[in-house]
C-alpha positions as CSV (number, residue, x, y, z in Angstrom):
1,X,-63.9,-10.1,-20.9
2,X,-60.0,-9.8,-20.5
3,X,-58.3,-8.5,-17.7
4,X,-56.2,-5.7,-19.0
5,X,-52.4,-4.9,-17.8
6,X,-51.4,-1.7,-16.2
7,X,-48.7,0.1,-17.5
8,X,-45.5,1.0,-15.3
9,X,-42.9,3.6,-16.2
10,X,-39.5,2.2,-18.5
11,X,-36.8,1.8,-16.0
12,X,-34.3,4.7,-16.1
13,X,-31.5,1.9,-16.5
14,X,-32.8,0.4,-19.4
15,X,-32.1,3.8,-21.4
16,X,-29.0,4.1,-20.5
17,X,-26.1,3.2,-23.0
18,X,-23.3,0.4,-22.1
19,X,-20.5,1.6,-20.5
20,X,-18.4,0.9,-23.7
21,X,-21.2,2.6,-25.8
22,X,-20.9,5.9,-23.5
23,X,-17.4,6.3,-24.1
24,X,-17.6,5.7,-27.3
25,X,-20.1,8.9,-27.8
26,X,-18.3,11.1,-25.4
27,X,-15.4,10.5,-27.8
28,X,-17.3,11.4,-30.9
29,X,-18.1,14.5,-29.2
30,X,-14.7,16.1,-28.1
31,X,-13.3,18.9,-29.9
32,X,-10.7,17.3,-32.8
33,X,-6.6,18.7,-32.2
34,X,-7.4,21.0,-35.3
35,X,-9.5,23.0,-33.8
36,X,-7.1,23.7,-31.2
37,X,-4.6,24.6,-33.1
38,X,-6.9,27.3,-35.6
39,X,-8.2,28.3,-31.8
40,X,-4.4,29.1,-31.1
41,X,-3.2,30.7,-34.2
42,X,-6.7,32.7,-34.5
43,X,-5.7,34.4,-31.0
44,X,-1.9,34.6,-31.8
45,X,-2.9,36.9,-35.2
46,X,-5.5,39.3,-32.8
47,X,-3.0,40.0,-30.3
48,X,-0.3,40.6,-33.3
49,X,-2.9,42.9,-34.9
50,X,-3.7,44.9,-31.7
51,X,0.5,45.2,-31.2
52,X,0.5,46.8,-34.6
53,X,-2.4,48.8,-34.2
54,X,-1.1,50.2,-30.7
55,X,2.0,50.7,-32.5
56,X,0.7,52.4,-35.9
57,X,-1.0,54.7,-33.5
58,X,1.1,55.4,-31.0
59,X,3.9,56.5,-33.8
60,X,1.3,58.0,-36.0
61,X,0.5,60.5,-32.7
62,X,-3.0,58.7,-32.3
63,X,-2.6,57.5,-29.2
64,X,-1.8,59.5,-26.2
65,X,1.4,59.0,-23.8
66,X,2.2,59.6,-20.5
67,X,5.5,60.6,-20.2
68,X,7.8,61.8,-17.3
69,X,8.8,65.5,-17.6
70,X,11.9,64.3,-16.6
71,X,12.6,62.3,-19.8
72,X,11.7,65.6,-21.6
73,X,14.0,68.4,-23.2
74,X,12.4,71.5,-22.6
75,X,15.0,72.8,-25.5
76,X,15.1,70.7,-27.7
77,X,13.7,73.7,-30.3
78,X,14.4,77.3,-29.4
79,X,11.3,78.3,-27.8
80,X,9.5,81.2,-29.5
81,X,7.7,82.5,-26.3
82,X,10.1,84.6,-23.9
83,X,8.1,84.2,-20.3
84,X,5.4,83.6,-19.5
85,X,3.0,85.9,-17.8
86,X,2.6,85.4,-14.0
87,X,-1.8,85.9,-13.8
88,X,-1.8,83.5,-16.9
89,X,0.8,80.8,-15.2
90,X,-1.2,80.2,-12.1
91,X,-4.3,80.8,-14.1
92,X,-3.4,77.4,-16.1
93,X,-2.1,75.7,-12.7
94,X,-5.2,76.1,-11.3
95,X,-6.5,74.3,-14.1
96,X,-4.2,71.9,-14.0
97,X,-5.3,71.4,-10.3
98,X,-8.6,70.9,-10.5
99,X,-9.1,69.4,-14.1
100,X,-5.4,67.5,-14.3
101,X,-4.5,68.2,-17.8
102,X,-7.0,68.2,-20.6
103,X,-4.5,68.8,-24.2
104,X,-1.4,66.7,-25.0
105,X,1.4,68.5,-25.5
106,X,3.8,67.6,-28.7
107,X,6.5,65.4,-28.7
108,X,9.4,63.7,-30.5
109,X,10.8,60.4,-30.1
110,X,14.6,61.3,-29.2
111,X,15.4,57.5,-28.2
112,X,16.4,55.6,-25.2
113,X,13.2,56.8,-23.5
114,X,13.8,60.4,-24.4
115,X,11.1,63.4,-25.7
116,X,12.0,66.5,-27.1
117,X,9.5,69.2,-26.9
118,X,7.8,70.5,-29.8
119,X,4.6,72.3,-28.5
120,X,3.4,72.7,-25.1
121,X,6.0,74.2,-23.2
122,X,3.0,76.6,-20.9
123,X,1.8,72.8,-19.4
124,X,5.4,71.5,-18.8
125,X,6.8,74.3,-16.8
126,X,3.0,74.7,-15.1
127,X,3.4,70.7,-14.5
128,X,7.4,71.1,-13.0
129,X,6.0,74.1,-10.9
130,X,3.3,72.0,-9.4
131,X,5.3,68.8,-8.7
132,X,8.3,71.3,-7.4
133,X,5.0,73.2,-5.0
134,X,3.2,69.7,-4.0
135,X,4.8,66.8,-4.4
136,X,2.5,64.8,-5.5
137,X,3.2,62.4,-8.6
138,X,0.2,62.8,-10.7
139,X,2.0,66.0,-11.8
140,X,5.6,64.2,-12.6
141,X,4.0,63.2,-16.1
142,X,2.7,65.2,-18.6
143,X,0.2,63.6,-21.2
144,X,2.0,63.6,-24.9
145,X,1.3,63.1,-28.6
146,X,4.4,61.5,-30.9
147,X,4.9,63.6,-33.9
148,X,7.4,62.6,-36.9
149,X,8.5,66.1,-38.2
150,X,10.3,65.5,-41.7
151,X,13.4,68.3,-40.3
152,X,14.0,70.6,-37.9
153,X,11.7,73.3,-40.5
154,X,9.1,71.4,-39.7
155,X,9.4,70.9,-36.4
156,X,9.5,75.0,-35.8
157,X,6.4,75.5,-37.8
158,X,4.1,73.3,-35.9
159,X,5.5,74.8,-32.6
160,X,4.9,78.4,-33.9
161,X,1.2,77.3,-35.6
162,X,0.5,75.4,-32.2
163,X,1.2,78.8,-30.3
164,X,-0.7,81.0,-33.4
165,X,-3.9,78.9,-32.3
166,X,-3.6,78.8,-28.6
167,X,-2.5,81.7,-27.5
168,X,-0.9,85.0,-29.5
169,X,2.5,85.7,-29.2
170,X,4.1,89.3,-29.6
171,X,5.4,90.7,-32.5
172,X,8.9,90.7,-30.7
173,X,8.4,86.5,-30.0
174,X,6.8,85.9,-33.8
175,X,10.3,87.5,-34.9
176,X,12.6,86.5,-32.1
177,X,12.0,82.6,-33.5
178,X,12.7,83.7,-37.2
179,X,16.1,85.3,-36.4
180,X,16.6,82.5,-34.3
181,X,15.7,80.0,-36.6
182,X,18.0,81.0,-38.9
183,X,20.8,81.7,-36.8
184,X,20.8,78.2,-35.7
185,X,20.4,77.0,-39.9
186,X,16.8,75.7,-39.8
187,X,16.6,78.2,-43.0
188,X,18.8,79.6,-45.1
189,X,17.5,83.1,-45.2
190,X,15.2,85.4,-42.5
191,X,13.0,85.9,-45.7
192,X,12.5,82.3,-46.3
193,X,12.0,81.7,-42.5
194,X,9.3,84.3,-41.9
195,X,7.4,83.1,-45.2
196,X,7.4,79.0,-44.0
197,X,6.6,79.7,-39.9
198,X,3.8,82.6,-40.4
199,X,2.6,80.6,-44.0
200,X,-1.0,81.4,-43.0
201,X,-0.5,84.6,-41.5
202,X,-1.5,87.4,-44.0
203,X,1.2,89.3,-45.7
204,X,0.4,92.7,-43.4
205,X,1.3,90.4,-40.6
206,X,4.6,89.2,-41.8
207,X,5.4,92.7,-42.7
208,X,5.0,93.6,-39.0
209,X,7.0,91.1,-37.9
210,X,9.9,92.0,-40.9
211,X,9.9,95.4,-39.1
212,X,9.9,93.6,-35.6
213,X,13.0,91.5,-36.8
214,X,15.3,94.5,-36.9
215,X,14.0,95.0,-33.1
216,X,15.4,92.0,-32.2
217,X,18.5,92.0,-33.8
218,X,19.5,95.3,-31.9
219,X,18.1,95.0,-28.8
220,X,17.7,91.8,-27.6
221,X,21.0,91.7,-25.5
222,X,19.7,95.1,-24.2
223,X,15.8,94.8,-23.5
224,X,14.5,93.8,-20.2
225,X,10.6,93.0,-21.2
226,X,10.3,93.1,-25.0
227,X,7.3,90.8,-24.8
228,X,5.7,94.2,-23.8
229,X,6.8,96.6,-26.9
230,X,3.0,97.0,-28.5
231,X,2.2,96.8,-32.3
232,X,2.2,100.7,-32.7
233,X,5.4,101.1,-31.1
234,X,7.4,98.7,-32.5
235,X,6.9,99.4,-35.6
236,X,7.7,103.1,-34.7
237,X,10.9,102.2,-33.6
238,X,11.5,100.4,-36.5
239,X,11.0,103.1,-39.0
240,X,13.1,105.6,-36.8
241,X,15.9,102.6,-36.7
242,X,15.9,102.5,-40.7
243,X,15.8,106.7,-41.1
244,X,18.6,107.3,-38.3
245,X,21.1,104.5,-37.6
246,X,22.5,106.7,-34.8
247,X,19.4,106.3,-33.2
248,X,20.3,102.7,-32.5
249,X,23.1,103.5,-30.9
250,X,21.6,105.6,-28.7
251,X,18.8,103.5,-27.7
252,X,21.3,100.6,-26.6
253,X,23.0,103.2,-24.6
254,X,20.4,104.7,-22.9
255,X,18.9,100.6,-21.8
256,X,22.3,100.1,-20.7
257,X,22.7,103.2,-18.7
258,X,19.4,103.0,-16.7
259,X,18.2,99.4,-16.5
260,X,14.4,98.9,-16.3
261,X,12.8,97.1,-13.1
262,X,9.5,97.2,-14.5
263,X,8.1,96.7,-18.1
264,X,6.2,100.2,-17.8
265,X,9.1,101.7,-17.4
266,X,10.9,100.5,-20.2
267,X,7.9,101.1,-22.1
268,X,8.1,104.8,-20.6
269,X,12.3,105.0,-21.8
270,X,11.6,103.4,-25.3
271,X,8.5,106.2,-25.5
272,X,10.8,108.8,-24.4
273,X,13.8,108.5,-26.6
274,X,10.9,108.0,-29.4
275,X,9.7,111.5,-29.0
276,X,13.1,113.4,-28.9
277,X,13.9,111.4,-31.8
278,X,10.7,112.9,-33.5
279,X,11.8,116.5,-32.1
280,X,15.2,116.6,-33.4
281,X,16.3,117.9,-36.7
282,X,15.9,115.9,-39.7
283,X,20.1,115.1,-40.7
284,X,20.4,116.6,-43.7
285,X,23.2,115.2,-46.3
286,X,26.0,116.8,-47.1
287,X,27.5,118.4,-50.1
288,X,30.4,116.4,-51.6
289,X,33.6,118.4,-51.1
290,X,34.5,120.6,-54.3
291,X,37.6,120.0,-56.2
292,X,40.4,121.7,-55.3
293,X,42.6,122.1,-58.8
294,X,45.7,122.1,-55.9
295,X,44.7,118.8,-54.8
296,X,45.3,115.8,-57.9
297,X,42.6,114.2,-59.0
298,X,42.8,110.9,-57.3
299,X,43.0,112.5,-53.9
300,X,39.7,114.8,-54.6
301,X,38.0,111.4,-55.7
302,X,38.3,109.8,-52.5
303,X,35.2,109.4,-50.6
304,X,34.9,111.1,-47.3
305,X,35.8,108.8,-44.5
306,X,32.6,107.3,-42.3
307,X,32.1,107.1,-39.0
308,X,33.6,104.1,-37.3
309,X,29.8,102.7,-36.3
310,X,27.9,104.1,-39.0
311,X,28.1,103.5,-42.8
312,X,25.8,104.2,-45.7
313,X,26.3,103.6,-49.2
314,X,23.4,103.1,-52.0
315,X,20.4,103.5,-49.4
316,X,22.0,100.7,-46.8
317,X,23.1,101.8,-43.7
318,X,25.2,99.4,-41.7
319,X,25.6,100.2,-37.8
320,X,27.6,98.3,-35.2
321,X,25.2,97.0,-32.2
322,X,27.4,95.3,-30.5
323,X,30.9,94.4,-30.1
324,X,29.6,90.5,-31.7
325,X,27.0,92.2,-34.4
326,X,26.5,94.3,-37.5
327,X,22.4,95.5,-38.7
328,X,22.4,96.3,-42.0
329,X,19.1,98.9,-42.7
330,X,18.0,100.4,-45.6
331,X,15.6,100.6,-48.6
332,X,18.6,99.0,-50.9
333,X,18.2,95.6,-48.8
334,X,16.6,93.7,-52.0
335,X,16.7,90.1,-52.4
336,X,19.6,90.6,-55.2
337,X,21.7,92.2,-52.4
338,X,21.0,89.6,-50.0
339,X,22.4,87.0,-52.3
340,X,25.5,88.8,-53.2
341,X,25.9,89.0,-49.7
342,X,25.0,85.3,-48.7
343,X,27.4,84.6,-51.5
344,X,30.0,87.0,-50.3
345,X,29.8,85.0,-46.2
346,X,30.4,81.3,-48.0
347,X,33.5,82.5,-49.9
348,X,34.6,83.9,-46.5
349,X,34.7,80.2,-44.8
């Protein structure tokens, strides 16, 4: 019988390649300079997509800022809220405190690293309190959305919706920023202005602020804390203002007489001249002078002579409030008047 042969394990040397072989292989393996350069180019187009994308965003008001309040102009729009009240200031800087802030305010790109202020101006002066109290940097930047208002129009309207929602202003604020607004030619008319800002308010509410309007044409120079005239008295005064234009008059003379320290008693002085208005004698008009067949007829047709700060002629009565401004008051103020007039003030220039 034949011996039979054991078998041993293959030498590990045997199974490796030549040296020339090996190289070879590795060769056949490395990546080919193509693929380099679509590995390049593929990362180059990402990073160029994510720039635009930051970009799209951060114009489009997607993305949110930090800005320094120092690079912001509290004034860039004339602000529709007067002051703010104290228990509601520390209120929100004890929110800001604790919670840092939570809702971007609004901004637009001014250039060369400048903001202006469209919304938001509660958080900004809470922030510059803060950082003016404590020092600390964290409240030296306040967080920020771009907006790209198409004009100035615009640019009032979201301010005055973004205060709508947040918190209500006054019937004296909601009309200061329509006179305002038109006094500074964001609108050509105080009709057009109150119809764009309060768009979604409902018409009774732009009729209270109409009535509030001819508040703050007469008194603004003159009231202390007109952020505190309520709804039922405002439009009291109002009505009072359109019956008697003395009473105007009066009113400025009394605020500057006896300056209020406190909002309740300016309240308490409005109140007051409110109800002696109300007690006192309805004027009653006078007859027209008869003719006198002595005088000639072109004499007897003159009109009597008015008052230096009263006037009234077909139901509008013009006062002077100031030494700077005329009111004009009346049921004749129609929309055809105010265009002869607006007509009348171009030709003037």
């Amino acid at each position: 019988m034949a011996k039979r042969k054991r078998l041993t394990p293959a030498n590990p040397a045997f199974l490796e390649p030549a040296p020339e072989t090996k190289s070879a292989f590795s060769a056949r393996l490395s990546p080919a300079p193509i693929a380099d350069v679509a590995r390049e180019a593929s990362a180059t187009a990402v990073a160029q997509e994510m720039a635009r994308t930051l970009t799209e965003a951060r114009e489009n008001g997607r993305m949110v800022l930090a800005v320094p309040l120092d690079a912001i102009q509290i004034d860039y729009l004339v602000r529709d809220r007067i002051s703010a009240q104290d228990e509601e200031m520390q209120a929100l800087k004890d929110s800001l405190k604790a919670r840092s802030q939570q809702t971007p305010v609004e901004l637009v790109d001014l250039g060369g690293q400048r903001y202006g202020l469209i919304s938001g101006w509660r958080r900004c002066t809470a922030l510059r309190a803060l950082h003016e109290e404590t020092g600390e940097e964290r409240f030296a930047t306040v967080l920020g959305l771009l907006r790209r208002p198409g004009d100035a129009a615009e640019a009032y309207q979201s301010m005055v919706e973004e205060n709508e929602i947040r918190v209500g202003l006054s019937y004296f604020e909601r009309a200061r920023i329509v006179v305002k607004a038109v006094q500074h030619g964001v609108f050509a008319s105080e009709r057009t202005a109150l119809q764009t800002l309060f768009a979604s308010a409902s018409r009774p509410r732009r009729s209270k602020i109409g009535s509030f309007m001819l508040l703050v044409s007469a008194f603004e120079d003159h009231l202390r804390f007109p952020e505190a005239i309520s709804e039922r008295l405002g439009l009291q005064l109002s009505r009072a203002m359109t019956q008697d234009a003395g009473f105007t008059l009066r009113i400025c003379e009394a605020l500057r007489k006896t300056p209020a320290q406190t909002a309740e008693a300016e309240i308490a002085l409005l109140e007051a001249l409110l109800e002696q208005e109300a007690k006192a004698p309805a004027p009653t008009a006078q007859k027209p002078p008869e003719k006198s067949p002595e005088k000639p007829p072109e004499e007897s047709a003159k009109p009597p002579k008015s008052e230096p700060d009263t006037a009234q002629d077909g139901g509008i009565v013009l006062h002077r409030a100031a030494a700077d401004r005329i009111v004009l008051s009346g049921a004749g103020l129609d929309d055809a008047f105010e265009q002869r007039l607006a007509t009348w003030l171009r030709n003037q220039v």
